[in-house]
N, C-alpha and C positions, 0 to 999 in steps of 0.2 A: 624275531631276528635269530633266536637260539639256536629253535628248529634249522631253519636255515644254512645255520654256520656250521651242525651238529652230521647235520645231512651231506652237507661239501666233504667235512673231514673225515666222514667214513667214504666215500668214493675216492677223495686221493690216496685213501690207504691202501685201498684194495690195489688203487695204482703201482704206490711203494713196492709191493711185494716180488715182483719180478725184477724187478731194479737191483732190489738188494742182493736175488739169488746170484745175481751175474758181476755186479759191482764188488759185492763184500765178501762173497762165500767161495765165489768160484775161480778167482785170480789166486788169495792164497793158498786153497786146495790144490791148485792146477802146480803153482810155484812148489808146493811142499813137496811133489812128485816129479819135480824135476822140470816141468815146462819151462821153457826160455819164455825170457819178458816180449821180447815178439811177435812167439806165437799166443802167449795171452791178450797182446795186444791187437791181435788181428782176431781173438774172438768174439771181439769189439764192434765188430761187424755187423752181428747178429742185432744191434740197434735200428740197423739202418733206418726199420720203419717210423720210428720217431725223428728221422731228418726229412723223412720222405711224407709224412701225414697229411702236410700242407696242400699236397694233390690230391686227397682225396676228400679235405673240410667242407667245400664248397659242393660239394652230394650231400654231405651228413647234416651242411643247412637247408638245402635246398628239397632233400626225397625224407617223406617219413617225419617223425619226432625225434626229439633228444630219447626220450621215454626207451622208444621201440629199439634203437642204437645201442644204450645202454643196454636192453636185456640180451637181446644178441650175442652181444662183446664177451657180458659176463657166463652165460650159457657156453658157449665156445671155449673160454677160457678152463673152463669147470669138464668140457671135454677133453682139451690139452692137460690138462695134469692127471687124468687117467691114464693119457698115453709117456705121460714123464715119470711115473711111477716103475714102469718099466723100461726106464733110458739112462741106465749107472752112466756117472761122468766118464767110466772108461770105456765106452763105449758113442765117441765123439760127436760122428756124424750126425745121429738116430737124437741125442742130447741139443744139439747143434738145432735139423729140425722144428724142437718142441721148443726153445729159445726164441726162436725164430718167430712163430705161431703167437707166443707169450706177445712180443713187442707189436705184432702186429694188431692184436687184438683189445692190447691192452692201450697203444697209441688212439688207435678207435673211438674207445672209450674215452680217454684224454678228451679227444674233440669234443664229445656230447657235454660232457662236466661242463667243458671251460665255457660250451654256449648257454647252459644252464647260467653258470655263475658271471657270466656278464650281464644278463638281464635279470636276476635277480638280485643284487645287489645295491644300494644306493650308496652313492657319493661318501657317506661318513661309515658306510661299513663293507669298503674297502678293506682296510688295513686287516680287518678280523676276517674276513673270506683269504686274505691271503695268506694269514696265517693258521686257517683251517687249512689251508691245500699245502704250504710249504711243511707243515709240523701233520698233517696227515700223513703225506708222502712219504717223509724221513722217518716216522711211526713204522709203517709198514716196510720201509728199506731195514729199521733196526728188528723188526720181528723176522727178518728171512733173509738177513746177509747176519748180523753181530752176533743175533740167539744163535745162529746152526752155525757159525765159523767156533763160537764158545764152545758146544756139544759135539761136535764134528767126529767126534773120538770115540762118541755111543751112541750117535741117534742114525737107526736106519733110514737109508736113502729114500726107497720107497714110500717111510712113514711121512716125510716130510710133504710129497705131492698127495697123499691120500688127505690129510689134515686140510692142504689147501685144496681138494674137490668142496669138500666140506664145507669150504669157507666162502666161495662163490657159488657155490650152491642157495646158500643159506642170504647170500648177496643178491641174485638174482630174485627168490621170493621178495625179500626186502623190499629194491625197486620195483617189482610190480604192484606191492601195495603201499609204498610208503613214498613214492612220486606220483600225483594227481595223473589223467591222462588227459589234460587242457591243451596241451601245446598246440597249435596249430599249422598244419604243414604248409610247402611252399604253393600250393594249389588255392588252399582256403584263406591264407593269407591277403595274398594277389585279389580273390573274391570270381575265381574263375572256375568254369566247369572242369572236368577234367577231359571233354571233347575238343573245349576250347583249347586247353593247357596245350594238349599235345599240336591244335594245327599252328602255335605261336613255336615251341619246339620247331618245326618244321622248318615255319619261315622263317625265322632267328639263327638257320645252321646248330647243328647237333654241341658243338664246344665254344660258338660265338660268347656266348654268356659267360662262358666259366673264364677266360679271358680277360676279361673284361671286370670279375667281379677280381681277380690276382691286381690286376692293372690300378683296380680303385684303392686296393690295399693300399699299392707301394704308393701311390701320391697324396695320402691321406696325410691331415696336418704331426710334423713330428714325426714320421714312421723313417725317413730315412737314416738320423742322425740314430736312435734307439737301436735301429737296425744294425747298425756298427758297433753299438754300446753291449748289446746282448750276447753278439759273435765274439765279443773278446774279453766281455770281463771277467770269467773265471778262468781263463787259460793258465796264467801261473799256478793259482791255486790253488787249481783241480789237478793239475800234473803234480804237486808239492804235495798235495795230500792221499792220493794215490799210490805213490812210491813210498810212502814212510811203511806201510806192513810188508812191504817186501821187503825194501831196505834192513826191516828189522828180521823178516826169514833168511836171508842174506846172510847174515849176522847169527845165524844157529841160536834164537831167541824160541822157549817154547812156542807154538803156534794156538792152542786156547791161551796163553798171555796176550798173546798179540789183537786175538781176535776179543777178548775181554775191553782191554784199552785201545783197539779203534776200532772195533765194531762195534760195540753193547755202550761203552760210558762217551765214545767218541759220538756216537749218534746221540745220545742223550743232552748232549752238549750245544751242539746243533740245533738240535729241539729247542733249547733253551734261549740259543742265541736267536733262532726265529719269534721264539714271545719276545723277547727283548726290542726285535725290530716291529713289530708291530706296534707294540706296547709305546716303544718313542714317538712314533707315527701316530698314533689314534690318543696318545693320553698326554705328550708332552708335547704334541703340535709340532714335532720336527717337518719340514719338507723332506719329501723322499730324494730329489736330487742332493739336496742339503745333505742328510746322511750317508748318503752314496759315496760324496766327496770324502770325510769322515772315517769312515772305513772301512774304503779303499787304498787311504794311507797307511792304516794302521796296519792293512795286511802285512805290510815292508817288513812287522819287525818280527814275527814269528818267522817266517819264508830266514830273516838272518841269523835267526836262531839255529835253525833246523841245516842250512849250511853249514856252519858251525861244526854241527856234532858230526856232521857227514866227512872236513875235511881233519879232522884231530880225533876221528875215533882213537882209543885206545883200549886193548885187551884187558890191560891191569884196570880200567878203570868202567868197566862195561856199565856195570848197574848207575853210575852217574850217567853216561853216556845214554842211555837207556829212559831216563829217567828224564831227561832234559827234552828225548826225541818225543817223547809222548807229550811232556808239556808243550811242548811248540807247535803237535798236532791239533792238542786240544784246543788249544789257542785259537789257529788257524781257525777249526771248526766255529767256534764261538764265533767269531766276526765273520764267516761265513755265513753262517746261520741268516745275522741280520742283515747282508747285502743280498741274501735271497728274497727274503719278507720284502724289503724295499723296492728289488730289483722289480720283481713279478704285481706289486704295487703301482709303480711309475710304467709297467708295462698296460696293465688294465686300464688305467688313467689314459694313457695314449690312445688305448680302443675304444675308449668311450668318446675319443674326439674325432673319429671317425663316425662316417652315417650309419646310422642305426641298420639297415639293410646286409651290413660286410662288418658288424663287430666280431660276431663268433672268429667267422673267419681272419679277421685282421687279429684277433689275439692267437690262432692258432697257429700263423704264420709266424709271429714273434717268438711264441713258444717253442716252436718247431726250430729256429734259427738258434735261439738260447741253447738249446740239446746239441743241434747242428758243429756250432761252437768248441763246445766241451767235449765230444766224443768223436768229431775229427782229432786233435788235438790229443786225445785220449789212446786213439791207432797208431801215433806215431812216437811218443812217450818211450814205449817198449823198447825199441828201433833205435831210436836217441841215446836211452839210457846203457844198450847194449853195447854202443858204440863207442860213446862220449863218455861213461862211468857217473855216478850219482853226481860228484862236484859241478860237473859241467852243467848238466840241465838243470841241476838249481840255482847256476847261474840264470840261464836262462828263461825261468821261473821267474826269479825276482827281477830281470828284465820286463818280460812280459807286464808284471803287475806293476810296474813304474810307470810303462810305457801309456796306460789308461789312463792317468789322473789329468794329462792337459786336456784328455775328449770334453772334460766337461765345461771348458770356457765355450766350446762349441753349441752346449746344449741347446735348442728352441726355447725361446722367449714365450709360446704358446704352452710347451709342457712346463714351464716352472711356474706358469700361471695356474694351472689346470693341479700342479702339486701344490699351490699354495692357497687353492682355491679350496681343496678338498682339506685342507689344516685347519682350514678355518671354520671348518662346518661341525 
């Protein structure tokens, strides 16, 4: 199983890494130099292709291996950071491009993992595959949003893309020997030639299938209500914890402070609160809807901390001020942590109650929705905050995160079965 779980957590790291250049490193940098919170929020954009992956899952199950996807993605990727080593942030467009490239490549990749780790995994190791990919991911977002927003004052631009050729480089050997090449594609699966394959293409219409396999998704048991649960439940939170490093550049607070305490110990935290969720889930038998409920509450009370400090700041009294805003991030993050481990738990649970035929894909459409979610939400933050002033949207922040706790009277009777099934294993 170790193997297993050792091998997940190094592929969502390599995921992390681009996430964090644009998430943690590239908002305060942009902010430090003057960009409005608008235009940082419209360079937000540059995700799209992780809302958009969904469209292209059902090829990545369908043509080829995970294996083959994988090496591709990461080869690709290990070319983009040759051409990002030459693309200073002030220079938008050309930077913009290789961002671009990044998420596309790196979404890719996404799908191949998540159809790896749905079929390798069993029932009881759940909870530890999810906490290989949530504490992977947040690993690689702290090694290239928290480390470079900390350094930011000495470490050349260019050093940074050359270290990550290196690193997918070294990625790419990795998978081609350290992933078996078993998998079997959608040709050999089926058990058909591939003269046959193509005259069944034919008479089948060219996108009939693909159709068809979205269609089986959305009516699989439990996908609709989850489907609502993943689109909104970090919307307060992720806007709340977003805003606090600006809020504090705002605030003429040094910027390696800033990037220390929510990039480097804030991500660490996270990390921590993702063992935590796991760890309830696989060693204290909690149900993950169970926890979910839990906290989800508790988000309430950092979210009324951190208004707080935003409507009574005071100049005399900054370092309290200051002082209170990081704890309430930290916070934040902490119970963060574990409604991700949980979140993306009760997500796989759900695709494993779908047919075996459309899991890949029924979790990549979840996953792809959960981003969807947070990075809409994420574009229009800027825009909000520009307008309305910090008080306001963290009103409606702590709206947002109220407004999810009655979803879960709604829950399916089939997923609390399916999470209390896997508790007990």
């Amino acid at each position: 199983m170790m193997r297993n779980i050792l091998l997940l957590a190094v592929l969502y790291f390599l995921q992390g890494l681009p996430y964090g250049l644009q998430a943690k490193f590239l908002p305060v940098y942009f902010r430090s130099h003057g960009m409005s919170l608008t235009d940082i929020s419209l360079f937000k954009l540059l995700l799209l292709p992780w809302m958009c992956k969904a469209l292209w899952a059902p090829y990545v199950d369908r043509y080829g291996t995970k294996r083959d996807w994988l090496m591709w993605s990461m080869s690709g990727l290990a070319l983009t950071c040759i051409v990002g080593a030459f693309s200073p942030p002030e220079l938008i467009i050309p930077l913009g491009c290789v961002l671009f490239l990044f998420n596309l490549l790196t979404s890719t990749q996404d799908i191949a993992v998540d159809g790896i780790a749905i079929h390798m995994l069993s029932s009881s190791e759940l909870a530890y595959g999810n906490i290989a990919q949530v504490v992977g991911y947040k690993v690689g977002t702290l090694v290239s949003g928290g480390v470079l927003t900390w350094l930011s004052d000495h470490l050349p631009w260019s050093l940074l893309f050359f270290v990550l050729v290196g690193v997918y480089s070294l990625s790419t050997f990795f998978v081609t020997i350290g992933i078996p090449h078993t998998e079997r594609t959608h040709q050999e699966d089926t058990g058909k030639s591939e003269q046959s394959s193509k005259r069944t293409d034919n008479e089948d219409d060219q996108y009939g299938w693909f159709f068809r396999h979205l269609v089986d998704v959305y009516r699989s048991t439990g996908t609709k209500w989850i489907i609502v649960f993943v689109l909104l439940y970090k919307l307060g939170e992720q806007g709340a914890i977003s805003m606090v490093p600006l809020y504090l550049v705002d605030k003429d607070l040094p910027m390696s402070k800033i990037g220390f305490w929510t990039g480097i110990v804030g991500q660490l935290v996270s990390i921590f609160g993702s063992f935590l969720g796991g760890w309830l889930i696989s060693h204290l038998s909690w149900s993950t809807v169970d926890l979910l409920k839990v906290s989800c509450m508790l988000r309430l009370f950092p979210l009324t901390s951190q208004i707080l400090v935003v409507c009574f700041w005071s100049e005399e009294y900054v370092s309290l001020c200051y002082v209170i805003s990081v704890l309430s991030m930290l916070t934040m993050l902490l119970i963060s942590g574990t409604v991700t481990t949980a979140t993306f738990t009760m997500m796989m649970q759900c695709s494993q109650l779908a047919p075996s035929q459309i899991q890949a894909t029924h979790y990549t459409v979840l996953a792809t929705l959960e981003v969807l979610g947070k990075l809409t939400f994420s574009v229009v933050t800027g825009p909000m905050t520009d307008v309305l002033g910090y008080r306001y949207v963290y009103l409606i922040f702590i709206a947002l995160t109220a407004f999810l706790l009655p979803l879960f009277r709604y829950c399916p009777p089939s997923l609390e079965e399916k999470a209390n099934t896997n508790k007990n294993n």
